[in-house]
Structure formats: structure tokens, C-alpha cells
N, C-alpha and C positions, 0 to 999 in steps of 0.2 A: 504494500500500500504506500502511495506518493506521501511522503511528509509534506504539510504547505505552510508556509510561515505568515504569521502574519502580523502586516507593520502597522501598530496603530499610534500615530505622534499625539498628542493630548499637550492642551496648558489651561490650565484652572477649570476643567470642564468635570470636577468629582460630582458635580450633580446629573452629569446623563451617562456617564462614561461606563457604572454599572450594566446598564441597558445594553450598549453596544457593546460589552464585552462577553455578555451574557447569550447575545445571540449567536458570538464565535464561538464559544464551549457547547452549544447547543447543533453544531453542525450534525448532519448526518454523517461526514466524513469526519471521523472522529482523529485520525493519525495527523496534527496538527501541533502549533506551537500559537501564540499570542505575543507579540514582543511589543508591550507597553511603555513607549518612549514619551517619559514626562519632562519633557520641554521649560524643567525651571518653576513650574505649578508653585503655590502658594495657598491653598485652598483648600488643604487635608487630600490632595488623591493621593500621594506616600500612604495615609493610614486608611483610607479608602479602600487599598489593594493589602492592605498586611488583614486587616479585618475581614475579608471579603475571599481574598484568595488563596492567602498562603498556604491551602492542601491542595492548589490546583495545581500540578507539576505542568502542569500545559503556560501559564502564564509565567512570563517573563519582565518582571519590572526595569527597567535600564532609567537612570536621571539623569539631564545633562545639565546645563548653564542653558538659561534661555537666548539660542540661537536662529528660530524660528522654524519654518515648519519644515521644511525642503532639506535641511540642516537634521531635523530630528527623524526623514524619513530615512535619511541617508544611512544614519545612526542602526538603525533599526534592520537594514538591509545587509549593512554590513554583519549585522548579530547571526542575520539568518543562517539556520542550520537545511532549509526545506529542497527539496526538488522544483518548488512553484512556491512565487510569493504572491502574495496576498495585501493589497491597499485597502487602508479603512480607516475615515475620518471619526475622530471621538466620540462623534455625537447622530451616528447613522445606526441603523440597522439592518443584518442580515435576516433574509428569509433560510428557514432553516437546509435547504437542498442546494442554496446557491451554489460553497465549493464542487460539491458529489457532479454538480448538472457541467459547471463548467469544464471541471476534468475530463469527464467524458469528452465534452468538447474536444479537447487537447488529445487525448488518447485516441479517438478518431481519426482526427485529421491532425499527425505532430508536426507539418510544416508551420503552423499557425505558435506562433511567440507569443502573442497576449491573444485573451479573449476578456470583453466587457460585456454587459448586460443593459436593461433600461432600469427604471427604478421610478415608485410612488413617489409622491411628493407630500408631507407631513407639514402642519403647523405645529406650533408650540404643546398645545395642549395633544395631541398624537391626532388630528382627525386628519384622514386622507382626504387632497383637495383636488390629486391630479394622479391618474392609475399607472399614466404610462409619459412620464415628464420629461423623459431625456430630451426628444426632439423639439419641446418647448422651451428648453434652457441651453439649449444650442442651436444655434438659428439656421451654424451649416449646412444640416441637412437639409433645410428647405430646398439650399441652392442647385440640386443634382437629385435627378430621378434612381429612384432607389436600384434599378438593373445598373444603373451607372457609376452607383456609389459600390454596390458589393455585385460583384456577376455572380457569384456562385451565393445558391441559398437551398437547404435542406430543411426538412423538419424535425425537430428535435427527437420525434419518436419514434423515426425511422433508427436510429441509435441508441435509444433509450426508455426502450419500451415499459419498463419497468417502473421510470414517470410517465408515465403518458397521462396519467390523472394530474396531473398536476402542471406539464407542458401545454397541453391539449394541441389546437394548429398551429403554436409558434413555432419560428424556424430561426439558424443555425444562418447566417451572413456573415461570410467571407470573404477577404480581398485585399489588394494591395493601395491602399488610400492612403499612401504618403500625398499624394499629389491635390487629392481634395481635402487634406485637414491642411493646407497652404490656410485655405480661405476661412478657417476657424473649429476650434475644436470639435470634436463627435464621442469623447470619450471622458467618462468622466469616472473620478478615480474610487471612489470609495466600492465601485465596482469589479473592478480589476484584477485579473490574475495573471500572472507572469512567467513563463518559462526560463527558468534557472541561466537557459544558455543564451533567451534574446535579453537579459538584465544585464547579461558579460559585455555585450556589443553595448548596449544602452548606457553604461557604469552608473551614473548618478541624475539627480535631480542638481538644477544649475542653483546653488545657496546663494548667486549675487540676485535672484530674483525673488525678494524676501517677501512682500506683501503679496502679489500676486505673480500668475503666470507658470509660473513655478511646472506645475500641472500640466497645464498644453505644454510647453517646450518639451517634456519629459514623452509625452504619448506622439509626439509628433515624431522625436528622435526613435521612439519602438514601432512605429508606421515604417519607417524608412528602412528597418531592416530585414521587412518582408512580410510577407499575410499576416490579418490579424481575422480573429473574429468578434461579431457581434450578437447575444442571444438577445431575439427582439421579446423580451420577455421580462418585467420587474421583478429581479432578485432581491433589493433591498428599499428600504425605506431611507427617501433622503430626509433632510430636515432643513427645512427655512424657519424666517425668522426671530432665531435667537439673537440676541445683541450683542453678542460674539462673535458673530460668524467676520470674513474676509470680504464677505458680497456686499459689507455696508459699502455707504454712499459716499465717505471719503475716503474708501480705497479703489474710485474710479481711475484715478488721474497715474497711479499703479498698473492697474488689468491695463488700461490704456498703453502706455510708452513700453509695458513689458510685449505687450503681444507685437507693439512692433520690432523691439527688441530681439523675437524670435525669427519671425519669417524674415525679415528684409535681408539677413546674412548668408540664407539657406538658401532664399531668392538667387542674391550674386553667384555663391560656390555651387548649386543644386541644380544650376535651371536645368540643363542636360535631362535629370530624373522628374520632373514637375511637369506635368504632362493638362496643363492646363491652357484654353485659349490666351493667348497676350492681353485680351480687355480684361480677362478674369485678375489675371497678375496685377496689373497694373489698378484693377477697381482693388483689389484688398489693400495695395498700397495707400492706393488714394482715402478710402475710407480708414487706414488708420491715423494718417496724418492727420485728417479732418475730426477726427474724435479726439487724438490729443490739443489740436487745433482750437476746438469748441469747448475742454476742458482749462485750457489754460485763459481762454477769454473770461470765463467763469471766474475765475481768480486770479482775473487783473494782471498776468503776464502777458502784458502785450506784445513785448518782442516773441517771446518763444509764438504767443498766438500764429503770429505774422508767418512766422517761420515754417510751421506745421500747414499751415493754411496752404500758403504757397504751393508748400510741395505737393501734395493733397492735388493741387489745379495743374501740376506742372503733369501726373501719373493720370487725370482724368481733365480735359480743359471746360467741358457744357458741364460746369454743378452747379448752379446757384448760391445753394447755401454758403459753401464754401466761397463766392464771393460775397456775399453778402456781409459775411460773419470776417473776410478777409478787410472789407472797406471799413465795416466798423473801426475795426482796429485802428482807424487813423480819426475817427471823432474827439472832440474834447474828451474829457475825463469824467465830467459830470457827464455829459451825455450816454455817457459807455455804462455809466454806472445805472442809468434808469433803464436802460436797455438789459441789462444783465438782469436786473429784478423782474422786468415782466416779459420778457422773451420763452420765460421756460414752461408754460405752457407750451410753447410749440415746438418741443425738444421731441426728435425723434427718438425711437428705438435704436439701441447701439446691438452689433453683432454681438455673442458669445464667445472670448476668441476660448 
């Protein structure tokens, strides 16, 4: 039986952290590990896990200096003893068959390096508000018809009969989408499982990407070094809304300048493997420029505005907004500032990168 490790980074999060650790001990695949990397906590999780766990020989406490998350997943990876690891945010939940469903996955078809899952969406109080939310909190998928995004797709029961109650018609989506996660993430982590040998090629999460990004740069570098798959089916429960979380509102300006961070370098050295139309390139350049663009007008850095903006028009020349939001930029100051107050009402949707 496959050992799988699994990495879960925490910081002060002793009030849910039970929950989500409780659904990893609750696997069907029971040949497992938990490597609880507490990120500097302050909050009682240390005695959280001595009270809680210490007959679990499956959990693993490790403590570090708080160095943030990317830093403590790394931590955690390097601890790993497993065949397949395993990503899991503090504050999510596993349904109890996720590892058993994905391994098969992997054991079926071993070309495939990671496979992800979809996953509910949770409020605060546990009430599910969204069944199947992946492709709502990633915009990517919208942009590529689904034979396009994965060619190959199975049903999960064709392999795994043994769930079939609980698969029912989901299917098994496979492929090489280094070139469509250019245009912004499809995979999201607390889902994840990892094959030992595409983690070697991948080595780490990039730690200069400390508030966000983190994530996509990571699943974009395991795309690139060959099939992955996707089971179109919710294995865990995410959670929104904590005041915790990375998705607040002023770690936009973050997700923003890192997601350009990621592509535009992979753009220069990759194009060769990126197998996208040129307006496609060029529009995700443009709309990231313009999203750090529209975040830094927001908060009165006008120079970088100018800058982002430009570039943004130089990657696409017909956007509007992007001039619009560019000529601002040279109004008085008081002018700028009552345009910032009531402009955001008409603030677009920004991609997921």
C-alpha cells in the first residue's frame, strides 16, 4: 500500500485545524502520514495537537519561525516520508475517499504526476453554498472548451467500480495544460496529490512569493512537466470567509504583480512549449498589467499606475478602460481622489490567476 504524506502548513488557525485534520485520519486509505507544519502559531495549536493527538502515530507536528506559507509547505515536503504527497490548507476538508479515489487515478494511468479534484464551497458556519466551485473560482476554465482543455476523459467507474456509488457519471480528465494554465490557474491546492517523482522535477514552492501566488506558480511548474489529471468531482470542502484567509481584499495588489511575476518569465524562456494563439499571450499580459494598473491607481501610485497601464495598451492597443484609467492618471490630485471613491462600483471582475 502507497504511503501519502500529507502537508498541512497552519498559523493560529487551533480553532478549525481539529476538523481538517480529523478528516485526514478519517481516510479510507488509511497507510498515511499528517505533517502538521505550525508556521510560528501563537494560539494554543502546540497544545491543541499534544491534547488531541499524541496517540496518533500518523501525525507529525514540525514548528518553525513564522516564515509564511510557501516556506512552511516546503518544510513539510521536505519531512515527507510518502510515495504521493498530499496538499491541505488548515482550514479545508477532506471527503473521506478522496486519497483511495485519486490513487487509483494515478495507478491507472502512472504517466499523470498530479491529479486535482473540484471541491464545495463552505461558509463560516459549515452551510454549503456552491456543490461544484472550482470552475467558479477560477475563471480559466471558462476560456477553452472543455475537449480543449483535457482530450482524454474516462469515467471514474470504468476503474473503480467498487465506488461507483459514490463517483456515479463523473469522469477522470486528463492532459497536458501547461499551455492553458499560461492564462490563469485551474488547480487549486488543498486538492492535490502529487507523485513523488513529478515533486523531484517541481523541487519547491517559490518562498519570494509570500502573500500570494505562491500556489499557481507551483501547479503551473507540475503542468509543464507532463499530464496531469482532473477528477470532475468534489472531494473536499473549501472554506470562504474566515478573516484569515489570503483572499482578503488587501492582499489584491499581491495575487496581482505575483501572477505577473509568474507567466511573463515563462512567456520569454517557454514560448516554444505555450501552445496558445498570440492574442491569447498577449491579452493575459495585457490584463495583468491593467489589474496591477487599476490597483495601484486605487492607492495613489501614480507612477507605477502609468506604468502598468501603458504596458497593458502596449500587449493589447483597443481597451478603453485601460485608457481611460491611463489619462486619469495625469488629472489633478483632488480630482483623482473623487474618482477613486466612486469609480468602484464599476470595477470589473479580475481573472483567478
Amino acid at each position: 500500500m502507497a504511503l501519502v504524506s500529507v502537508v498541512i502548513p497552519t498559523f493560529n488557525r487551533a480553532y478549525c485545524l481539529a476538523r481538517t485534520l480529523d478528516s485526514v485520519l478519517a481516510q479510507t486509505h488509511a497507510d498515511l502520514e499528517a505533517l502538521v507544519i505550525d508556521d510560528g502559531s501563537t494560539d494554543g495549536t502546540r497544545e491543541l495537537i499534544q491534547a488531541r493527538y499524541a496517540a496518533e502515530p500518523r501525525v507529525r507536528y514540525i514548528q518553525q519561525e513564522n516564515r509564511g506559507v510557501a516556506a512552511a509547505r516546503n518544510h513539510g515536503i521536505r519531512m515527507a516520508r510518502g510515495d504521493f504527497v498530499a496538499l491541505l490548507d488548515s482550514d479545508d476538508i477532506w471527503q473521506p475517499w478522496k486519497i483511495e479515489l485519486q490513487l487509483r487515478c494515478m495507478q491507472q494511468y502512472p504517466e499523470l504526476g498530479m491529479v486535482w479534484t473540484d471541491m464545495e464551497a463552505i461558509d463560516p458556519s459549515g452551510h454549503v453554498f456552491n456543490r461544484a466551485y472550482i470552475r467558479t473560482m477560477y475563471s480559466a476554465y471558462a476560456l477553452f472548451p472543455e475537449v480543449e482543455l483535457f482530450p482524454d476523459s474516462v469515467p471514474l467507474h470504468s476503474f473503480a467500480p467498487s465506488m461507483a456509488g459514490i463517483v456515479g457519471d463523473a469522469s477522470l480528465r486528463m492532459g497536458m495544460i501547461f499551455s492553458q494554465m499560461i492564462m490563469g490557474n485551474l488547480v487549486h491546492t488543498s486538492t492535490v496529490l502529487i507523485r513523488r517523482e513529478r515533486l523531484a522535477k517541481v523541487k519547491a514552492f517559490d518562498e519570494t512569493l509570500r502573500y500570494s501566488g505562491e500556489d499557481y506558480d507551483f501547479h503551473l511548474r507540475t503542468c509543464r512537466f507532463g499530464p496531469v489529471g482532473f477528477v470532475d468531482l468534489p472531494a473536499i470542502q473549501y472554506q470562504r470567509g474566515m478573516p484569515d484567509r489570503l483572499t482578503r481584499s488587501e492582499y489584491r495588489i499581491h495575487t496581482a504583480t505575483n501572477f505577473l511575476r509568474t507567466i511573463a518569465p515563462l512567456i520569454e524562456s517557454a514560448r516554444a512549449e505555450i501552445h496558445l494563439p498570440r492574442r491569447m499571450i498577449h491579452g493575459a499580459l495585457a490584463d495583468a498589467h491593467e489589474w496591477i494598473g487599476e490597483l495601484q491607481f486605487e492607492a495613489n501610485d501614480v507612477a507605477a499606475a502609468r506604468f502598468h497601464l501603458l504596458s497593458s495598451i502596449r500587449h493589447r492597443w483597443f481597451q478603453r478602460r485601460a485608457w481611460q484609467l491611463f489619462l486619469c492618471c495625469y488629472l489633478p490630485a483632488a480630482l483623482r481622489g473623487w474618482l477613486r471613491k466612486h469609480r468602484r462600483h464599476l470595477r470589473r471582475p479580475v481573472p483567478s490567476p
